[in-house]
Z-matrix of the N, CA and C atoms (Angstrom, degrees):
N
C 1 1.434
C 2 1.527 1 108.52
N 3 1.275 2 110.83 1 133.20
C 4 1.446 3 114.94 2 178.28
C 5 1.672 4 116.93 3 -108.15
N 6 1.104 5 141.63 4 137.78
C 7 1.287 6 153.39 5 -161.96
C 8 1.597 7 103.36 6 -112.83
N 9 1.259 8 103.82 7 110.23
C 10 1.934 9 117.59 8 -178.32
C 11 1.513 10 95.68 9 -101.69
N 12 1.440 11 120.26 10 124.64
C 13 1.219 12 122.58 11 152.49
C 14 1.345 13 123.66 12 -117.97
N 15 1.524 14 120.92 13 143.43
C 16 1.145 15 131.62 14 178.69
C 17 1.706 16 102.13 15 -126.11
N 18 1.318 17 113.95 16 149.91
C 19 1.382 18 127.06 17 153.82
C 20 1.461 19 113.49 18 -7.24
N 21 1.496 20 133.02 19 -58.99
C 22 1.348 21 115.54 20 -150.31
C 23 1.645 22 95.66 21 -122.96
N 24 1.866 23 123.24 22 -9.58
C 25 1.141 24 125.24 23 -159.01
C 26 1.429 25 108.22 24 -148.94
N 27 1.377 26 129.99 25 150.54
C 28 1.599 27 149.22 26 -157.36
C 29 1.664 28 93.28 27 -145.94
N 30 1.168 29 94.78 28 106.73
C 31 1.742 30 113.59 29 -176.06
C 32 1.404 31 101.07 30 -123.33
N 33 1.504 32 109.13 31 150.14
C 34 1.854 33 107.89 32 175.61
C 35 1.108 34 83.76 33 -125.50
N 36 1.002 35 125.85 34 156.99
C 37 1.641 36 149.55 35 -153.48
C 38 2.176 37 90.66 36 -146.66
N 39 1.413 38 100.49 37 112.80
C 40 1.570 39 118.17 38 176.36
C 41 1.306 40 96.64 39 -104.54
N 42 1.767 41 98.07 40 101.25
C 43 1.511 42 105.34 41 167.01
C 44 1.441 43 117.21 42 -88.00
N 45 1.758 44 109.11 43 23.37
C 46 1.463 45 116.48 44 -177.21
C 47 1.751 46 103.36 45 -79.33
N 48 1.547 47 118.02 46 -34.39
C 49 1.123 48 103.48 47 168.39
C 50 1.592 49 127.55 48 -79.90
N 51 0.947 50 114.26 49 27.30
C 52 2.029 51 122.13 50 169.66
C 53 1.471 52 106.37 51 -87.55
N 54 1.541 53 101.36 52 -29.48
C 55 1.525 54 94.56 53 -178.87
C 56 1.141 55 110.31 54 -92.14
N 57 1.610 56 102.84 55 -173.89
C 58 1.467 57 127.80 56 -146.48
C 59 2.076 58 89.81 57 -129.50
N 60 1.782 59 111.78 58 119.16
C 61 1.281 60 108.01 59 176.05
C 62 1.387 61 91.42 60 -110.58
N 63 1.593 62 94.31 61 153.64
C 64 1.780 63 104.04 62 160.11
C 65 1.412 64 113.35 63 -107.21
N 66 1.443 65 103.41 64 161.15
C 67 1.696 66 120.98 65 -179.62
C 68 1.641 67 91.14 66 -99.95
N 69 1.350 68 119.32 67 108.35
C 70 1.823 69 116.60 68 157.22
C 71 1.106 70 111.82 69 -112.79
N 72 1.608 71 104.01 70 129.96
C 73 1.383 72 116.95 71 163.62
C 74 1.429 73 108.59 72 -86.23
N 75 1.996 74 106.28 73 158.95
C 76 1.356 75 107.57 74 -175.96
C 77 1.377 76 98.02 75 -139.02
N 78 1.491 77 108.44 76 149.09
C 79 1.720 78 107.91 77 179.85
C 80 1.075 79 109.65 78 -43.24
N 81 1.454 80 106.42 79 170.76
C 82 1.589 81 101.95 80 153.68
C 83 1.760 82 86.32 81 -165.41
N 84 1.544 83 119.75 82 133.14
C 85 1.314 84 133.44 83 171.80
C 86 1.730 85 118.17 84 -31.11
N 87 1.401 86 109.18 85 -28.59
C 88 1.604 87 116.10 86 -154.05
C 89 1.710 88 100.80 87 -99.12
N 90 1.358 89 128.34 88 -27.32
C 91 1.251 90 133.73 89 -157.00
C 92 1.398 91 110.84 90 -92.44
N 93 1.590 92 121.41 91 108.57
C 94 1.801 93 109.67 92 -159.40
C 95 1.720 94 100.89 93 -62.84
N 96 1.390 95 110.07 94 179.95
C 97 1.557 96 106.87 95 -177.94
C 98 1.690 97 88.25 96 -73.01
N 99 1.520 98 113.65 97 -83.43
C 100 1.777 99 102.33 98 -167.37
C 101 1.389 100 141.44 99 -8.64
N 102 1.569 101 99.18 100 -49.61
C 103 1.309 102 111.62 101 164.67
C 104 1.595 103 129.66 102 -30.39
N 105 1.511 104 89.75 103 -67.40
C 106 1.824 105 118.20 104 174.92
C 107 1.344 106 104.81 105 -27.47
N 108 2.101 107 105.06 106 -65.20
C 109 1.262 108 116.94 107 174.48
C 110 1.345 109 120.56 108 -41.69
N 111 1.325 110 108.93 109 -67.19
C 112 1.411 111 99.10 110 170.19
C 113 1.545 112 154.98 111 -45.55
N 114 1.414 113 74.59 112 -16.89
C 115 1.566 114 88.96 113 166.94
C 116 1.720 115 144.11 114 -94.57
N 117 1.771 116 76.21 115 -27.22
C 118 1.374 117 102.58 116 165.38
C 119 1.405 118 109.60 117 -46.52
N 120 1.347 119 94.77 118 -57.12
C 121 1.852 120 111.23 119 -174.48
C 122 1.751 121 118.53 120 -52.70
N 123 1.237 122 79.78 121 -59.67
C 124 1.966 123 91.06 122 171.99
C 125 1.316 124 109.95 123 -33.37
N 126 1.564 125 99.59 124 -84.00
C 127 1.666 126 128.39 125 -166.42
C 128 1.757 127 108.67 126 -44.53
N 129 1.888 128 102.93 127 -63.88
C 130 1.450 129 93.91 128 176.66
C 131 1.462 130 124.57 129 -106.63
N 132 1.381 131 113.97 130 14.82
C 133 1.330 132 114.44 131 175.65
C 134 1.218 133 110.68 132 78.36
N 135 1.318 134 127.88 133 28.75
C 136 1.731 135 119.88 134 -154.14
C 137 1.984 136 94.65 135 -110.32
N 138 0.741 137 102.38 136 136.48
C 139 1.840 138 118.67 137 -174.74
C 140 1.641 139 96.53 138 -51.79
N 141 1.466 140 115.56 139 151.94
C 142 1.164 141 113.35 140 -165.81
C 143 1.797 142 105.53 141 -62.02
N 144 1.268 143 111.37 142 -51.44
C 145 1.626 144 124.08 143 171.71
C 146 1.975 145 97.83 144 -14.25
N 147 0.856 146 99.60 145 -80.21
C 148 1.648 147 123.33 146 -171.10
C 149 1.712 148 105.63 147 -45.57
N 150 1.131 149 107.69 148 -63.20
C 151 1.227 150 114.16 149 177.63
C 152 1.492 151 122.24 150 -48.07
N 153 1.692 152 124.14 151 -62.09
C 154 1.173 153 143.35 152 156.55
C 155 1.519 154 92.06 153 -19.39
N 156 1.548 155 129.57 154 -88.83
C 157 1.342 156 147.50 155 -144.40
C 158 1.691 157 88.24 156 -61.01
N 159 1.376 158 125.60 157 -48.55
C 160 1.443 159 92.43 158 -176.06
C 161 1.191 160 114.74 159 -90.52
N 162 1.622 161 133.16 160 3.91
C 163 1.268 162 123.12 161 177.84
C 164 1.545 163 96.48 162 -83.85
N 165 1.110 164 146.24 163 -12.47
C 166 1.331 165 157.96 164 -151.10
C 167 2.067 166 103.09 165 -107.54
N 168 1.559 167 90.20 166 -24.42
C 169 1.869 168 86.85 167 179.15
C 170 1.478 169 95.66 168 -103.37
N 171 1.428 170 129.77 169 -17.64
C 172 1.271 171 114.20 170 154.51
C 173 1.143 172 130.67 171 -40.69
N 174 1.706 173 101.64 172 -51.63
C 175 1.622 174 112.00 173 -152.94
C 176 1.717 175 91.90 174 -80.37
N 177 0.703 176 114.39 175 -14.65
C 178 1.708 177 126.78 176 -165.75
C 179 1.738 178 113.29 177 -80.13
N 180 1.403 179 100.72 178 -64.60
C 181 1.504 180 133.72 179 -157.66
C 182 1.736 181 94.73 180 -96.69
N 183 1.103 182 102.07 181 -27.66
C 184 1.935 183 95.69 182 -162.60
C 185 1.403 184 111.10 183 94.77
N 186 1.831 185 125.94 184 -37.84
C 187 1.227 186 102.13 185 -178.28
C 188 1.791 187 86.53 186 -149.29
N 189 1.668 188 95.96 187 -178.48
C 190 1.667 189 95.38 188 178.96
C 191 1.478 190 112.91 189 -164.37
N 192 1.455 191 131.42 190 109.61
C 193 1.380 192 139.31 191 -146.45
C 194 2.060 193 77.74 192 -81.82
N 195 1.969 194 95.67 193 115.70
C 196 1.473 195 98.27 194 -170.35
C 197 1.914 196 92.79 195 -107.25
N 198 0.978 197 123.83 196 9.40
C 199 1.591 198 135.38 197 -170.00
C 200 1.533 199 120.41 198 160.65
N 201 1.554 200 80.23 199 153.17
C 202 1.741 201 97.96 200 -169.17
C 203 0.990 202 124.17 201 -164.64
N 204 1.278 203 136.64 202 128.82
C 205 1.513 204 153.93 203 -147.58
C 206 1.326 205 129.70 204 146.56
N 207 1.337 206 117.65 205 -99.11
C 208 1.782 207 99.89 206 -156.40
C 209 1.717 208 97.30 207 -120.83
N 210 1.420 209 115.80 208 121.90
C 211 1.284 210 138.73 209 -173.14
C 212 1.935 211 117.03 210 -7.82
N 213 1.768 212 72.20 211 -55.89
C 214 1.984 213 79.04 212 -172.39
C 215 1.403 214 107.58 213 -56.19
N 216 1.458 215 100.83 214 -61.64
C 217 1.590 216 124.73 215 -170.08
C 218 1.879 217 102.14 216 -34.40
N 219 1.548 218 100.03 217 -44.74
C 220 1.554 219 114.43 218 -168.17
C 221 1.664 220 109.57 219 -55.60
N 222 1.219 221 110.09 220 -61.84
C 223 1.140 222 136.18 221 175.94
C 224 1.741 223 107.44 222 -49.87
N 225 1.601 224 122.43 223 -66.52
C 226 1.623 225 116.75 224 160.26
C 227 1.349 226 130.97 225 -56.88
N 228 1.621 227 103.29 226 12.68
C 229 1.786 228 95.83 227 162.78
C 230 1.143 229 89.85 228 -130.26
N 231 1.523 230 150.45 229 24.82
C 232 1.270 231 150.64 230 156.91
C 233 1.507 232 110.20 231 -73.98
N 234 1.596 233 103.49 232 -49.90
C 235 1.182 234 106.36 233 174.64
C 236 1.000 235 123.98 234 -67.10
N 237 1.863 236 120.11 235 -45.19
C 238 1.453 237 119.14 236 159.15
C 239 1.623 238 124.20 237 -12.66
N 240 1.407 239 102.05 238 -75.42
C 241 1.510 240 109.38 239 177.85
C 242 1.507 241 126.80 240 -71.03
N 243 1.066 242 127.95 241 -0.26
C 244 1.357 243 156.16 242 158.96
C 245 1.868 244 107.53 243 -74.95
N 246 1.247 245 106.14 244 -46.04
C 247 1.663 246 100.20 245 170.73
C 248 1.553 247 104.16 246 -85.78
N 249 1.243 248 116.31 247 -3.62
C 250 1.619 249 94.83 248 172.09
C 251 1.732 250 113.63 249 -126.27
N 252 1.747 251 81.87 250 37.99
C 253 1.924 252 85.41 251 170.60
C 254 1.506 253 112.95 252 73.60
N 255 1.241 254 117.24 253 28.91
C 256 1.501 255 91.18 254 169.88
C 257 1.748 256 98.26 255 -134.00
N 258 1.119 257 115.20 256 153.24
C 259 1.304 258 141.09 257 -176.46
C 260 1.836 259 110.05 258 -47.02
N 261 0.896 260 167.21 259 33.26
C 262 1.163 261 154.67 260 172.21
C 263 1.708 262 130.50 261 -99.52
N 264 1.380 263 107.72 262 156.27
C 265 1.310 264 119.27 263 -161.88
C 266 1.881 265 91.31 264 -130.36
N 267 1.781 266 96.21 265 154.35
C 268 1.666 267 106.43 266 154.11
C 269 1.342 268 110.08 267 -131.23
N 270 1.798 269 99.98 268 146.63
C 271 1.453 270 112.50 269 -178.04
C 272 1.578 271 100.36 270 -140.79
N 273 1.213 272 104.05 271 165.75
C 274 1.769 273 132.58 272 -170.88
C 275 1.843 274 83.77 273 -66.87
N 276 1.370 275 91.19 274 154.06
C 277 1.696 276 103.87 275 175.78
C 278 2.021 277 89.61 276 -107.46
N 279 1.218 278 119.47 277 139.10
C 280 1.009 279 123.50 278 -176.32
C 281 1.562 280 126.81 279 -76.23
């Protein structure tokens, strides 16, 4: 965080929104594969092709950066997939 001062005003300047967060999903034993798909689809609209492939680096990898961009947005499809049972977290892109 950087601190701008002027004469009459003391402003902090949040260079947290410049960055870029991701939405990762993480396995979890209980969640069938289809599902995943389906949700993929729902939540981000992503063509089944797309979806499959990252429910598939889940099941694979343990987890799979499924979106990324702007903080809020990150966070309202966290929850998305969180109301439909599946495991995911967002973090800062480094």
């Amino acid at each position: 965080m950087t601190t701008i001062t002027s004469p009459h005003i003391d402003t902090v300047v949040d260079h947290q929104l410049d960055k870029v967060w991701k939405v990762i999903v993480l396995d979890d034993p209980v969640t069938p594969m289809l599902v995943v798909t389906m949700v993929f689809q729902k939540v981000f609209g992503y063509p089944k092709e797309k979806a499959e492939f990252l429910m598939l680096t889940v099941h694979h990898e343990g987890r799979a950066i499924v979106w990324s961009g702007e903080r809020e947005r990150a966070e309202h499809f966290c929850v998305a997939l969180h109301s439909h049972g599946l495991l995911a977290t967002v973090e800062q892109e480094d």
